[in-house]
C-alpha positions, -999 to 999 in steps of 0.1 A, spaced: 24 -94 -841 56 -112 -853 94 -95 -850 119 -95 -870 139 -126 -870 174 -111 -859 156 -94 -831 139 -128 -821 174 -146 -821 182 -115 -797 154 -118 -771 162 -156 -770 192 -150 -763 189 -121 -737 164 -151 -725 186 -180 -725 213 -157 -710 190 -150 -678 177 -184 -671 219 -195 -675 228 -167 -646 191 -177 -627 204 -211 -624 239 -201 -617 261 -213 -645 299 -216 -641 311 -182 -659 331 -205 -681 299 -221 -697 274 -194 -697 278 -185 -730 279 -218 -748 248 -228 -725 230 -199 -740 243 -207 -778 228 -235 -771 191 -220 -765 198 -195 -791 206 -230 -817 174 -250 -803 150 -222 -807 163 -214 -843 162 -249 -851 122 -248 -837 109 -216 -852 127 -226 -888 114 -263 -889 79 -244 -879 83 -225 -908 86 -255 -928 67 -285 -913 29 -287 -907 23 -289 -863 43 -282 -835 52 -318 -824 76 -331 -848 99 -297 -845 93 -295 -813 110 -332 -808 141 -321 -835 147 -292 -818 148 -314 -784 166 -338 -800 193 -310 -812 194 -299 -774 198 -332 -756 227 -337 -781 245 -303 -782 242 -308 -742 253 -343 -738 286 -333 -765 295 -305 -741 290 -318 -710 319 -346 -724 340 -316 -735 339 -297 -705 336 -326 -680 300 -310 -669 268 -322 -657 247 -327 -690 220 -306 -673 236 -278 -675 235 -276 -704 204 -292 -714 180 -273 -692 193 -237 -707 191 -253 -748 157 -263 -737 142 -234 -722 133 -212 -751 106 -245 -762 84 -242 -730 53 -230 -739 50 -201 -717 21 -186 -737 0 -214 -740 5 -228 -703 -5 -192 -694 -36 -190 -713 -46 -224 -707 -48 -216 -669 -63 -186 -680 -91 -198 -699 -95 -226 -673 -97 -202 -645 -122 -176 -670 -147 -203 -676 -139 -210 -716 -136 -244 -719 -129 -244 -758 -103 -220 -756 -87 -242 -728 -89 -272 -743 -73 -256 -774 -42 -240 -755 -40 -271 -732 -35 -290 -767 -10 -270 -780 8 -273 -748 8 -308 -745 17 -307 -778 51 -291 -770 53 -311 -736 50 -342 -757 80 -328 -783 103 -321 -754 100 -350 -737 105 -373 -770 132 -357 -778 148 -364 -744 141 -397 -741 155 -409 -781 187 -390 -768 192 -404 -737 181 -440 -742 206 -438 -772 233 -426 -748 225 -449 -724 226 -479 -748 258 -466 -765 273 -463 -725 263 -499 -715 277 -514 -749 313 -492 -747 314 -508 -712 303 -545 -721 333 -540 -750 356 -530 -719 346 -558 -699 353 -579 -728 384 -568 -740 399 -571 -705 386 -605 -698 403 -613 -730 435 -594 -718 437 -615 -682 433 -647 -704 461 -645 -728 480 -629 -699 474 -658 -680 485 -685 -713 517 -667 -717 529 -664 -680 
């Protein structure tokens, strides 16, 4: 049984919203934390729509996360986590950890293996997604600095010629 998409954006977000006050969320940044699961999942059930498996939207919609959260967390002079855990939320695979374990703990092996899949799947998409951001920022952060370094070596030098 599918909803309707407006009332999916709406349960995400009544979703999103409770993991953002679970988790304690400055007031100031609980709403855009929650835009930000309300964007991801969009981003995740459209590409779905559109694209054959669950791993390569998975890892867009994880790459859209890691980036909304790293942008804000500069904006607002946050922690990136918070964030990044409330975008990511609405892609755990709540269903399909849940009936892995169940099938694991029933005896069906096929239907296990099958949901544990699927899971990893979405595990694998997350974590991708993560990592291309935050290598990216973290090669972008160690070049901006090198450049600093740089620049004021270059600085102290003709500082030095001229005095």
């Amino acid at each position: 049984m599918s909803l309707p998409f407006p009332l999916m954006i709406v349960v995400t977000f009544v979703a999103a919203l409770g993991f953002a006050l679970f988790f304690n969320v400055n007031r100031r940044h609980v709403l855009i934390a929650t835009l930000g699961g309300v964007l991801t999942w969009s981003i995740d059930y459209v590409l779905m729509m559109y694209l054959d498996g669950i791993f390569i939207p998975c890892v867009i919609a994880s790459v859209f996360a890691a980036i909304y959260a790293e942008v804000l967390a500069r904006v607002t002079r946050t922690p990136v986590v918070v964030f990044f855990i409330i975008a990511v939320i609405p892609l755990i695979p709540g269903r399909g950890l849940y009936y892995t374990m169940y099938n694991a703990v029933s005896g069906n092996g096929a239907a296990c293996l099958e949901f544990g899949e699927m899971t990893m799947f979405y595990a694998a998409g997350i974590a991708t997604g993560i990592c291309v951001v935050t290598a990216t920022v973290q090669i972008w952060n160690i070049w901006a600095a090198d450049k600093a370094r740089r620049l004021a070596k270059m600085m102290r030098k003709q500082a030095r010629h001229r005095g």
